[in-house]
N, C-alpha and C positions, 0 to 999 in steps of 0.2 A: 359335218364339222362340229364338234364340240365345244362351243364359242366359249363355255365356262371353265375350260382344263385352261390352266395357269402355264401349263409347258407351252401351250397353242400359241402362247402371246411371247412368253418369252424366247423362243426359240425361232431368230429369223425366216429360213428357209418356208416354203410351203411346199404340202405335197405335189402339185401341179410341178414343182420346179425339181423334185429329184431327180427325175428321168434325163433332163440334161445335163445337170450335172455330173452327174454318175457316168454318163458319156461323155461329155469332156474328160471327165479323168480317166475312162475305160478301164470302169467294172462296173458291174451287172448290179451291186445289193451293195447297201452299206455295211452289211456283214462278210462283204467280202474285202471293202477297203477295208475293214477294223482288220481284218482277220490278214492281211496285206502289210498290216504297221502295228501292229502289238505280236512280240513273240507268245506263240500258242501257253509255252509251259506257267505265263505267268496272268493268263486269261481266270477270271475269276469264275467258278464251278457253279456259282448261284447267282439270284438275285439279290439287291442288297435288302436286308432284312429291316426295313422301315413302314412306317404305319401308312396305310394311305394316302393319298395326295389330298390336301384339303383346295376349295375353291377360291376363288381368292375373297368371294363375300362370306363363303367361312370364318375364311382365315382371319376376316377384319371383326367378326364377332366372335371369334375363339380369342383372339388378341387383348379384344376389349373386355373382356368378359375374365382374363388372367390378369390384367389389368388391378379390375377390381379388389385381387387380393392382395395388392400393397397399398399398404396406408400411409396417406401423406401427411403426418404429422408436422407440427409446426417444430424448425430443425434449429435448434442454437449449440450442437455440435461443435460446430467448427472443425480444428484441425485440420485445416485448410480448405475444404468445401464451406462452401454458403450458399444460403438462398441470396436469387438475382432475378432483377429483374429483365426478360430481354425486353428490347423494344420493340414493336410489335413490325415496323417495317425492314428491323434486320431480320425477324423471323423470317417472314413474308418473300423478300424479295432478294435474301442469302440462304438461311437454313433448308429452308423450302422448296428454293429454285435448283432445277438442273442444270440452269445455267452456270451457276460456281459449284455444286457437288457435283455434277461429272467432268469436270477439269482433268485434267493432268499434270502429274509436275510440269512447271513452267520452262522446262529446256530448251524447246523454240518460244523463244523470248519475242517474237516477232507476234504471234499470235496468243499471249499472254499479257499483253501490257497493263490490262485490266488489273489482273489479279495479284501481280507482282508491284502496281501502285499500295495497294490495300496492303500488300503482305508490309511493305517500308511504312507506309503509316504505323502498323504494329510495330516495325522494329521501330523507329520513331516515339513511340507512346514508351517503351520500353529504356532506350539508353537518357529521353530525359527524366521519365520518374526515379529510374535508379542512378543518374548523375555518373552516368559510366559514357564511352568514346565510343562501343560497337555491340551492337548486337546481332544476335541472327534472326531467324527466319520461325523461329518455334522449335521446343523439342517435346518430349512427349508425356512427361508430367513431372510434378517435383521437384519429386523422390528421383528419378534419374538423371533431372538436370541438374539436383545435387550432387552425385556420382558424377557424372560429367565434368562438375566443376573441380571435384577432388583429384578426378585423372589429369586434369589438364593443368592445374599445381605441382603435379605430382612429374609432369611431362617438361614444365618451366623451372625446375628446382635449378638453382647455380650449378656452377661446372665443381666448386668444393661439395654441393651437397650429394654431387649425383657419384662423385668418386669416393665419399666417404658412405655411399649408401644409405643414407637420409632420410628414413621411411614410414616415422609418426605422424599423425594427420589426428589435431586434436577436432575434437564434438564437443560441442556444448550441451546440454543433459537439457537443455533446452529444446532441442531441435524435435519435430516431430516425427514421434513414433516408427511412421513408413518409411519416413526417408533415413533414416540409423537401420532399421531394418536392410533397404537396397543399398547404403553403406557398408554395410556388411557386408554383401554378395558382394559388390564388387570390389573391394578391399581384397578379400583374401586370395583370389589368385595371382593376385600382381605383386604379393608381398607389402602391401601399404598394412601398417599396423594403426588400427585404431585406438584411440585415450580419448574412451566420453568423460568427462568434468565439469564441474561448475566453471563458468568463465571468470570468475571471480577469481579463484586461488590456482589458476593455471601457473605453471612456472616458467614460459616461456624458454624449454630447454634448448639445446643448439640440437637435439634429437627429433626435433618438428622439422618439416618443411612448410606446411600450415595449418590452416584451422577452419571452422564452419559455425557462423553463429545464424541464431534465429532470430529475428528481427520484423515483430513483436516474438515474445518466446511461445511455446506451443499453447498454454494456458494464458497469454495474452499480456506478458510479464513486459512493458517495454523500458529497456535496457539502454544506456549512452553507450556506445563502444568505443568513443573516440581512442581514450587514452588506453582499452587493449589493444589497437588497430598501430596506434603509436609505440605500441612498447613490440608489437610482434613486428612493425619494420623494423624495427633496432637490432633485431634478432633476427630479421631476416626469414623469416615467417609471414608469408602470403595469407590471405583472409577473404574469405567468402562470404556470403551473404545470401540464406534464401528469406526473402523479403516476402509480406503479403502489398501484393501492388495496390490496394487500394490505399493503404494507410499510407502510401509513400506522396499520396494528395496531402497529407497533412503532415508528415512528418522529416525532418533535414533524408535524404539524399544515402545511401549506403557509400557510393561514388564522393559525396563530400567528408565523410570520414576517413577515407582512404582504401575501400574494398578492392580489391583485385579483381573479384567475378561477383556477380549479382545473379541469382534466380529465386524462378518463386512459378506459381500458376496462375494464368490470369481470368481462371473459369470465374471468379466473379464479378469480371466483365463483359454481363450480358450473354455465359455460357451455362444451362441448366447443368445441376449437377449430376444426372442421369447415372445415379448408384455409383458414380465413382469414374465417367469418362467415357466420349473424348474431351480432353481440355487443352487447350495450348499452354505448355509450360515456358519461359521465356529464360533465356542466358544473355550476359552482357559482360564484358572485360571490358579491358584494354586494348589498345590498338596493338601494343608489341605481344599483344599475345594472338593475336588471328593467323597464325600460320598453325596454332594449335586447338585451334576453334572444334567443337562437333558443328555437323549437322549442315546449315542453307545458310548465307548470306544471300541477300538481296542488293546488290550495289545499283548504281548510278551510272550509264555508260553514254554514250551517241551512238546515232546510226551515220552510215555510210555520210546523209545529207549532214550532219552535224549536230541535230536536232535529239533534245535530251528522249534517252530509252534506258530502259532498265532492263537489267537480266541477273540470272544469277551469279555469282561469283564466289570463289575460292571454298574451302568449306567442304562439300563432301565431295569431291573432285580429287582435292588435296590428299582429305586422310583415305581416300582409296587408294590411289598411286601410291601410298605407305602399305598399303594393303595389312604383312602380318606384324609393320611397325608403327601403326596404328593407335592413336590414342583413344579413337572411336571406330564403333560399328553402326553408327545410325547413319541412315541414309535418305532418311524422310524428316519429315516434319508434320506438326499436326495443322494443316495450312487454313483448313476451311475454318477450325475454333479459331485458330487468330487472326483470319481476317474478321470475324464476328466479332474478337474483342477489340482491334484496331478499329472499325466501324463504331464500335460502344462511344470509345474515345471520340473519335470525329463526331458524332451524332449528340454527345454531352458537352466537349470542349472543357477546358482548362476550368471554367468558370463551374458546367456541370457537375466533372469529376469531384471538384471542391467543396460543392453544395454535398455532393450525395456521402463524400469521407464526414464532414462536419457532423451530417443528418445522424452519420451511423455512431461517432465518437458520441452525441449527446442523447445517443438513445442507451448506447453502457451507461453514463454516467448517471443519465436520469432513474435505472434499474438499481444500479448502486446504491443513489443517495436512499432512494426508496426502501430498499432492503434492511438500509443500516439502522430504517427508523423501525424494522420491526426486530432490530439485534440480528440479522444478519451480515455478519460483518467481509466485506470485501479486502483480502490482503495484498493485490498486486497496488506496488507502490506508484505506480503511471502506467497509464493501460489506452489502449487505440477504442477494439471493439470488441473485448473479451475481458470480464470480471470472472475472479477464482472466489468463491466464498463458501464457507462454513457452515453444515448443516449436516444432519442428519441423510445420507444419501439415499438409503433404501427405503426412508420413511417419503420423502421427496420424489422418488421417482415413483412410486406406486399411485402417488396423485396428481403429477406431468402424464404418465402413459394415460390415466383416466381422462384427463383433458386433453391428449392427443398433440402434446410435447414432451419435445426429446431435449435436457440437456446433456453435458458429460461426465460420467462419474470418474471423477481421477482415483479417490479411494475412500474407504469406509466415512469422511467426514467433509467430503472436497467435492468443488461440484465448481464445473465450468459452465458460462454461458457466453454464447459468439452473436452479439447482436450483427444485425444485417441491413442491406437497402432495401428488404421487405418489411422490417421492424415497423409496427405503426404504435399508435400510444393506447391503442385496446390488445394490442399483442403484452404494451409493457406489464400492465395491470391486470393484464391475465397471468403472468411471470409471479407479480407480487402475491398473487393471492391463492396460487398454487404455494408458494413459503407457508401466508400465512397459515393455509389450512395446516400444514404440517405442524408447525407450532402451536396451534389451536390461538391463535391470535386472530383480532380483527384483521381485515387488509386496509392496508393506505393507497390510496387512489390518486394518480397523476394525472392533472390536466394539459399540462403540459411541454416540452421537452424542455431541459435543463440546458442554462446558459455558460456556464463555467467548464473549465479544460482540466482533464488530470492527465495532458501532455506533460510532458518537462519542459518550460520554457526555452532550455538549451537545444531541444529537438526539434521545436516549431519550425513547418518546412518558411522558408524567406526563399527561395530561387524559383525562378520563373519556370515552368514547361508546359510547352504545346502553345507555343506562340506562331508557330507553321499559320498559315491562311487557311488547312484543309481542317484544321481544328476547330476554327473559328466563323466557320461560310455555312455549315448546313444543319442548323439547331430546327430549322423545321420539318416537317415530315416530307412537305414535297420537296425540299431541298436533297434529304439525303435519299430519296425517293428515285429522284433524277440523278443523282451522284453514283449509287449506285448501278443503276441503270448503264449511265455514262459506262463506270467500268466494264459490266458485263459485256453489252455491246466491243468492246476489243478483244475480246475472247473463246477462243473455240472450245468449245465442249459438245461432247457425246450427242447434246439436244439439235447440233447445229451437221454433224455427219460424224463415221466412223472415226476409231482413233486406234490403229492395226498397229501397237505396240508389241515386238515380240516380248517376250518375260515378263508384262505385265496386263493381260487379260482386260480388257477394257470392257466389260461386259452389260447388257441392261443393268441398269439398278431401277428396277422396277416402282411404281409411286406404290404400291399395297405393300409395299415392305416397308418403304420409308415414312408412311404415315403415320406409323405406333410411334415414333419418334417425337413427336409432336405432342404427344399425349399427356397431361400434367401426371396420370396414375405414373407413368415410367420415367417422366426425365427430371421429376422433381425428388428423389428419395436419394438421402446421405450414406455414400456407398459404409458409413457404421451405422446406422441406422441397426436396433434390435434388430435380430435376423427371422424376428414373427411379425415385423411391421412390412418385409419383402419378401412375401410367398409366393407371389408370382413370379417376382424375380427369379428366386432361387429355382422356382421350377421351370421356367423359360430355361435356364443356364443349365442345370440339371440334365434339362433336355436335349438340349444343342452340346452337351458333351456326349451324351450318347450318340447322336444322330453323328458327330464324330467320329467316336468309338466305331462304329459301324463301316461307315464309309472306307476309314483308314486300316479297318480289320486288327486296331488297337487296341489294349484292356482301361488305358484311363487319360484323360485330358485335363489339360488346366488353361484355363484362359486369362489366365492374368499377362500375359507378354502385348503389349498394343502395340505391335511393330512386328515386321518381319526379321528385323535384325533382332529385336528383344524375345524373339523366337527362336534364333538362333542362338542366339546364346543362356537362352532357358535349355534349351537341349542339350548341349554341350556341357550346362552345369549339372544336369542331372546326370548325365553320363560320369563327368566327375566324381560328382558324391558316390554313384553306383560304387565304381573303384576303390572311392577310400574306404567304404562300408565293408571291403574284403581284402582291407591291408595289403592293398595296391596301388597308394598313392603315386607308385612310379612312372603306372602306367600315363602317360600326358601327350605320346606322340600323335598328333595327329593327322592321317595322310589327307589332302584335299590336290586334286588334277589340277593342273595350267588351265582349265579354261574355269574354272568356280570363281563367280562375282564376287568381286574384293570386298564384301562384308562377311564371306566365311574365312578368309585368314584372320581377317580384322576378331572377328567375336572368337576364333580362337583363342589367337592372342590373348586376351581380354579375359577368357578362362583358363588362362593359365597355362596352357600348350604350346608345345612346342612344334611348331609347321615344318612338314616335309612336304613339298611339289612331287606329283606324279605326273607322267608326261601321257598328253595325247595322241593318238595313230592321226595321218593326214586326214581320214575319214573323219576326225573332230571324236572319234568316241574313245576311250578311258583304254589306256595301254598297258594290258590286265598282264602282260608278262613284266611292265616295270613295275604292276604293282603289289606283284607278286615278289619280284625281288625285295621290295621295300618291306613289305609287309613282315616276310619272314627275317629279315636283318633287324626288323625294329621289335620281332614277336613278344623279346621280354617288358618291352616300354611301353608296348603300341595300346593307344585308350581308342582311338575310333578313325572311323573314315567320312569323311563328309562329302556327300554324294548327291546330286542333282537329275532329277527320273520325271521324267524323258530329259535326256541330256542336255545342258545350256544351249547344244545345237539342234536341237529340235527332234530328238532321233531318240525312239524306243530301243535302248542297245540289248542286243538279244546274249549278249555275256553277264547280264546282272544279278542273276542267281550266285554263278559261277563268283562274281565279285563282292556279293556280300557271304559265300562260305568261308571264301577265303581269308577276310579280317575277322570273322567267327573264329576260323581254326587257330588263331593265331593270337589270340586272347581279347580280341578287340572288338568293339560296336558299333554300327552303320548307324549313322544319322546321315537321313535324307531331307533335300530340300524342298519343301512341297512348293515350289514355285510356278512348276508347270501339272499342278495337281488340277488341271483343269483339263488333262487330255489322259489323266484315272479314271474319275470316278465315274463309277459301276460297272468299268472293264478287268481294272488290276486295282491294286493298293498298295501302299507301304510296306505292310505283315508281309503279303506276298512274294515281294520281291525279296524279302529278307533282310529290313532295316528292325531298326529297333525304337525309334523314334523318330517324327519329325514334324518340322511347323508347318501349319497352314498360313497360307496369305486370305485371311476371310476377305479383304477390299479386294481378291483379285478372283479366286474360283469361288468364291460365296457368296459376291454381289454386294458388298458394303462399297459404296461409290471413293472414288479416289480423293476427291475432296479438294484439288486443283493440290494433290502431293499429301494428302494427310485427311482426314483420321485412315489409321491403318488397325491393325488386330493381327496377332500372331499366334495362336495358341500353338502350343505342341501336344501332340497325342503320342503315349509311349506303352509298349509292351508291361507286361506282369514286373515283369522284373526293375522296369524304374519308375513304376506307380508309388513305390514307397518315399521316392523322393521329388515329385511335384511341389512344387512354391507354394507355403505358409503366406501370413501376412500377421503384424506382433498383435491387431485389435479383433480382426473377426479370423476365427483359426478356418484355415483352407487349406487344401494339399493332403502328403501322403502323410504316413507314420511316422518317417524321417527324412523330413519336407524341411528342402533349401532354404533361406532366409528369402527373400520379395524377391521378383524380378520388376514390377513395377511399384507404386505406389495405394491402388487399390484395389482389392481384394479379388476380385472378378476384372481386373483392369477396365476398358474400355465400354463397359459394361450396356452400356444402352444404345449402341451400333451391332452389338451380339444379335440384337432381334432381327434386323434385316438380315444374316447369314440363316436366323432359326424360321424367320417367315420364308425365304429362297427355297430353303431345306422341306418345311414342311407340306409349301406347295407342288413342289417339284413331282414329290414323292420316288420312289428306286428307278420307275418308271422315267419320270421325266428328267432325270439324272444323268441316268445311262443316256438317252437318248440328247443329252446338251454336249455330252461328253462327244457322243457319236457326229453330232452335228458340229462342234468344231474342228474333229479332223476331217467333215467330209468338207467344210467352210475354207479349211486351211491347203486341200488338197487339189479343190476346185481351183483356188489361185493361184498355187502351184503349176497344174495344169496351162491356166493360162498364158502366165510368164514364161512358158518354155518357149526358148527359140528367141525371146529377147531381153531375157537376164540367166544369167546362168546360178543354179541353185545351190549351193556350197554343199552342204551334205545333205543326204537322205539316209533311210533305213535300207536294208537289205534287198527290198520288193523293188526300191525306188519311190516309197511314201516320204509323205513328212507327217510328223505327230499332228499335234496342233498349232505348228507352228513354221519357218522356213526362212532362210538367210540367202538373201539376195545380194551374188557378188558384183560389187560395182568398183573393184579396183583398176581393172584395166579399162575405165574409162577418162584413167589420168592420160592417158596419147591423149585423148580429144583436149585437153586442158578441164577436165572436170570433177571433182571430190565427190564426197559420198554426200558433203554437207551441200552442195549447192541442190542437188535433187530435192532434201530435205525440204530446204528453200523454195524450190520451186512447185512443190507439191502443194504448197499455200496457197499461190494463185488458180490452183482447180479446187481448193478448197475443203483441202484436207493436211491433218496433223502427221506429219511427218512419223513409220515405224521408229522403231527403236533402233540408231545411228551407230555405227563402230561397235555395236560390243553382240556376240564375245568377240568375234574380229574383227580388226579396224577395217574401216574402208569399205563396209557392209551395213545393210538393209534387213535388220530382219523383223520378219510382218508377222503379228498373229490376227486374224480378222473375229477372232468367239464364236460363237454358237448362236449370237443373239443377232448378227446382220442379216439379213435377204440379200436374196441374189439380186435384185439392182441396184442395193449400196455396193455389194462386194466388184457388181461388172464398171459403175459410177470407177470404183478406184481403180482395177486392174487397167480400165482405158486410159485414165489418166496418168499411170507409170507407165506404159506402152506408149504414150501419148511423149511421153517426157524421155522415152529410149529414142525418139524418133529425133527429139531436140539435140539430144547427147552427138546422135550421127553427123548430126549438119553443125556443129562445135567443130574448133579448128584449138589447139595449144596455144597459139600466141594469138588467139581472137579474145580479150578478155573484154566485150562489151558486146556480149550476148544477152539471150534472154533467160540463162539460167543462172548466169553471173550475178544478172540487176535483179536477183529473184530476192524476196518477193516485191511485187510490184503496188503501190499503195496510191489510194484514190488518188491525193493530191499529185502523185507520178503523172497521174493520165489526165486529169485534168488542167496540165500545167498548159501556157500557150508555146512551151517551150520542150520540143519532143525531139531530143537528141540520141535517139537510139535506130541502129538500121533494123528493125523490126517495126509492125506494126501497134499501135495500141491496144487493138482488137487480139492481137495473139499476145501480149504480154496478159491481161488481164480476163479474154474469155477465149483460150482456145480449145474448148471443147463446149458443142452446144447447150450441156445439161448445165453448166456452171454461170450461166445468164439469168435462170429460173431462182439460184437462192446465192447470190455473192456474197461471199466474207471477204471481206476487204482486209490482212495487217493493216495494222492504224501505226507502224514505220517501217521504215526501209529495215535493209539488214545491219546485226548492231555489234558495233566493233567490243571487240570482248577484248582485246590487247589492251586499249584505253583505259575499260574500265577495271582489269585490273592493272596499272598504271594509277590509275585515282580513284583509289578502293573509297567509296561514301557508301553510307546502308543506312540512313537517314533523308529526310527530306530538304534539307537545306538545298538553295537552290546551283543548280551546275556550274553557274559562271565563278562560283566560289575555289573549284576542284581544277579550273584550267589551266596545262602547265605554260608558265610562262617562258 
């Protein structure tokens, strides 16, 4: 046994266990099931051409050692990144732990109650610093939750604005850089006309429907907006706000001037800036706007017993069921950064928060007064934590790079600096005397920080936030130590047993991947930072687009999408651009099948297309003569087909050549959705099948852990032909020749979860690939095998396989009186996370188990839905106080002296003997989800406030 091959550890099974396996399923070799569920013509002819497998104590000094070549200069950037400090027990016992990165989104809310506390803290920390009624859940930076907030203006315009077609959306010339950039992308296919301007001499036309200011401005400019905010209701022009949250500790409320939507990012709370993300970006409105919300709420509900629970509510639920009349395609949230920034909050409290905005408003001020005695003159007329002043830039910067500080050069005589809560008073005086050398003047030396405000008195925040008790209770280490704790303990993750999601690959996330994470060389660099101060960066990234290229059998990648939906619709736009680039704009039809997950109509939409349904055969696979019909009626329109390989039903369809000639012939382009690109690689590829692009979900077949719903990564990889337009970015140039405007906000997006897909990648090697690949459909077939005879399997392939994956129909167990959701339910008390519920078809189970379980986690589950077929049997229709009914079943149930159920305790809570050895208890009953959307709250106020009378 090769104890040091990294595939040996990541890949469950053991050799000892193929031979039964292989006989449960009955075939001989795992090249004969591959060769059983992959059609031959699209079997890949080699191996995938990659370097070696490194070891994993390689891999930790080849890390370390690329590491070394970026330089962590001291960063007064800004433009929306900052140095932060974390605290070292949110590191420790959230960033760190697998107990909250291998989460999953919070859908069985029953065994999430942890995480979905934490996630409402952040909403919480959120609607009171922006003085706004609702926030969500997190979205994924900015720059998009800017776009965000413009669609969803753009979606509330009056019933006069939307018939007179109302379709100006002013910018302030303030706002920064990235986010007018992803302005731009998504402006132009919806038809929204952008007018960037000074906010000063706007003319408030009846041609707006609204506006977007910056607050403080990109250079640090802080601005009153009352009386624009006042003059654009009058006109009837809605107003945005992307806010930096910390200065909202010290400054009036975007919500008390009258904003409509508030966003901003909260990565400098307590989130490093890791080249550029993941960060939790934060949205808040109004309540009359939440039926047009993106993304997660977190509401406020009860369980069965009455007793407060939380679950998710309305949000991306909503805008799916809109599917292609969608004002959104996110479906995620980036959940782990903002639990780490709601934490920040809790762990500092109101009192905290306020010391540390003060700490950093007196550390500009004291840089200023300072400068101005050596005739550096500062021109913003009231400023938070960013002075604009006056100097010589290229003379300035050549003696910051030698001292190993970075400010920002706005232009030949302009120079920004973004003090921070790392600022200390040998940081200021190293500032000042980088001037003075430039001027050849002595430096002036501060002792100590400056007491006076160059707030505007009319701005000083006066309103209370984060008077909650959770704000207020754990300012010491073991407080929040245990608090955290507390939550963890109510929630199941990966660390505690399998989580057999189909469409979402729940796979190791190995610790040697995710411990470069932690590294100051990697998570501390300003994704603008000089692009010679991050050469490891760039070469990690460099690399991991080849290792891409490779795998996908594609010519170029871009990783700036941090989401699967923002993959999709990077895909879709460059497919756009391709077209217009050959005075084809017309082309916009897009065909997508009845069974495609409602973020591919949604991010059509979104790019500008126009959706036609193709129908599915009973077998669940792509009905290639209706889409043949469609195809050729739409030939002169048609821009692409969006297409999902191995099918959303689990099934390699052996017509897939045959279906991407046919939108070839017909002038049009396959984008595929790499969703189940966990039962490709190193068997087939994208190239292969005959797409032309498509995203990867790196948190699902590349190992970046789920994050309890977030951070995610989406790159898309695309043929020759739409290499030339891959996503720019306006500061550090990236992409092709004629490269789309952003899809996110920074330049390599997500950029420091990139390493754990590039450590996956490079340990694995073609070898251990192929074989993870090999081992989730022998994983998937194994359990297949087993459920015969007591679930019936909705489709299969040709042979009678399943890919990596298998849908388990549980509809006609409505006779006994039983849903698909109570199994769900009762799958918690054996101690495990419920598959993936109703979709693609309701009333169904579908399981993916990965590559990375062993066969006695995988026999642990398959007993335990056999175990729960056996319950379904002895269920009666009009017996509703069973044991799959009262599921799940929670300590305080069994420990009550009052045991009102005809069942025992011993079978509610341990009917199977392995489940006595490690109990997970839900910490509540089952939670009524009618209630709580009934009394939507996404805040922590307490429940007896929301009850209807």
């Amino acid at each position: 046994m090769k104890t040091d091959a990294f595939a040996l550890r990541h890949i469950g099974p053991r050799e000892t266990d193929l031979q039964h396996m292989l006989q449960t399923i009955g075939v001989e070799s795992i090249e004969q099931l591959v060769y059983e569920t992959l059609p031959d013509d699209i079997r890949l002819k080699a191996p995938l051409n990659l370097d070696p497998a490194m070891t994993e104590y390689e891999f930790a000094n080849h890390i370390q050692e690329l590491g070394k070549k970026n330089k962590v200069f001291k960063s007064y950037i800004g433009l929306g990144y900052h140095p932060t400090i974390v605290p070292a027990p949110i590191q420790r016992n959230i960033f760190e732990n697998p107990g909250w990165y291998t989460a999953y989104t919070p859908y069985q809310a029953e065994i999430a109650q942890g995480r979905l506390e934490a996630i409402l803290n952040f909403q919480t920390t959120v609607i009171e610093l922006t003085g706004m009624e609702i926030a969500n859940a997190s979205l994924l930076d900015e720059g998009t939750a800017a776009a965000e907030a413009m669609a969803l203006l753009f979606d509330v315009r009056t019933r006069d604005q939307k018939k007179n077609n109302i379709n100006k959306f002013f910018v302030s010339e303030e706002i920064l850089p990235q986010t007018l950039s992803v302005l731009q992308t998504r402006s132009t296919p919806v038809g929204i006309e952008l007018v960037v301007e000074n906010h000063e001499t706007f003319d408030f036309s009846n041609e707006f429907f609204g506006a977007i200011l910056q607050y403080p401005g990109k250079y640090g400019q802080v601005n009153d907006y009352n009386a624009f905010v006042a003059k654009a209701k009058e006109n009837e022009i809605k107003v945005a706000f992307a806010a930096d949250i910390l200065s909202l500790a010290a400054l009036t409320s975007p919500g008390e001037m009258g904003a409509a939507v508030v966003v901003g990012t909260s990565q400098r709370f307590g989130v490093p800036m890791g080249y550029g993300g993941p960060h939790a970006a934060f949205f808040a409105t109004k309540d009359e706007y939440k039926r047009s919300m993106p993304g997660r709420i977190i509401g406020v509900s009860i369980d069965v017993n009455g007793n407060r629970a939380l679950r998710m509510a309305l949000g991306t639920r909503e805008q799916h069921i809109k599917r292609e009349k969608a004002t959104s395609n996110i479906c995620t949230a980036q959940v782990l950064l903002a639990v780490m920034a709601g934490m920040y909050a809790v762990y500092h409290g109101p009192k905290g928060l306020q010391y540390i905005a003060n700490k950093v408003h007196a550390s500009a001020v004291t840089t200023a007064e300072a400068l101005n005695k050596l005739g550096v003159f500062q021109t913003n007329t009231a400023y938070f934590d960013t002075i604009l002043v006056k100097a010589d830039a290229q003379k300035v910067k050549a003696i910051a790079e030698k001292n190993e500080v970075n400010f920002f050069y706005a232009d030949a005589d302009t120079i920004s600096i973004s003090l921070n809560e790392t600022t200390s008073i040998a940081d200021i005086n190293q500032i000042i005397a980088i001037f003075a050398e430039a001027l050849g003047k002595e430096t002036v030396t501060v002792a100590e920080l400056a007491t006076a405000s160059q707030l505007p008195a009319s701005l000083e925040r006066t309103s209370p936030f984060l008077t909650h008790d959770v704000f207020n209770n754990h300012h010491s280490e073991s407080q929040i130590m245990r608090y955290i704790k507390k939550l963890e303990r109510k929630d199941l993750s990966l660390n505690h047993s399998m989580i057999s999601l189909g469409s979402c690959t729940m796979k190791l996330n190995a610790a040697s991947e995710m411990l470069p994470l932690s590294m100051p060389n990697w998570n501390s660099i300003h994704p603008f930072a000089p692009v010679e101060q991050a050469e490891g960066y760039i070469t990690m990234l460099k690399k991991l687009e080849e290792q891409l290229n490779v795998i996908t059998g594609f010519a170029g990648t871009t990783l700036q999408p941090n989401s699967g939906a923002q993959g999709e619709y990077a895909g879709l736009m460059a497919i756009r651009a391709y077209h217009l680039s050959r005075n084809e704009s017309h082309r916009n039809v897009c065909l997508i099948p009845s069974s495609a997950h409602g973020t591919n109509p949604a991010s059509a939409a979104m790019a500008g297309m126009k959706i036609i349904v193709t129908k599915t055969t009973p077998e669940g696979n792509i009905d290639v003569e209706d889409l043949r019909e469609k195809a050729i009626e739409h030939k002169d329109d048609l821009s692409c087909l969006m297409v999902t390989y191995p099918s959303t039903h689990g099934v390699f369809e052996s017509s897939i050549i045959e279906i991407t000639k046919l939108i070839h012939d017909n002038g049009g382009l396959v984008y595929m959705d790499g969703a189940n690109m966990n039962a490709q690689v190193g068997l087939t590829n994208p190239a292969t099948i005959g797409a032309d692009v498509c995203h990867l979900n790196l948190h699902k077949t590349f190992a970046i852990p789920h994050g309890g719903g977030g951070p995610g990564v989406g790159p898309i990889c695309v043929n020759e032909k739409l290499v030339p337009f891959l996503p720019t970015n306006p500061i550090l140039k990236v992409g092709g020749e004629q490269a789309i405007t952003a899809i996110s906000s920074a330049p390599y997006g997500s950029a420091l979860v990139c390493l754990i897909s590039y450590g996956y990648i490079t340990m694995m090697g073609a070898e251990g690939l192929k074989s993870a690949t090999e081992h989730a459909i022998l994983n998937a077939n194994y359990m297949k095998a087993r459920f015969e005879g007591h679930y019936p399997i909705l489709y299969t392939g040709e042979c009678g396989r399943a890919a990596h994956e298998m849908i388990l129909d549980c509809r006609a167990f409505k006779e006994n009186g039983i849903e698909v959701g109570d199994i769900a339910k009762r799958l918690m008390d054996y101690g495990f996370h419920a598959p993936t519920v109703s979709f693609p078809v309701a009333g169904t189970l579908m399981i993916e188990p990965t590559e990375s379980e062993d066969l006695a986690e995988l026999d642990r589950f398959c007993d335990a839905l056999i175990s729960i077929r056996k319950e379904i049997e002895a269920a009666t229709a009009d017996d509703k106080n069973n044991v799959l009914k009262n599921a799940p079943h929670t300590l305080a149930m069994l420990t009550t002296d009052n045991w009102a159920f005809p069942y025992t305790r011993e079978k509610a809570a341990y009917p199977l003997e392995y489940i006595a050895e490690n109990k997970f208890w839900p910490s509540v009953r089952r939670v009524d989800d009618a209630y709580g959307d009934r009394n939507l709250i996404c805040s922590c106020a307490p429940i007896e406030a929301y009850m209807e009378n």
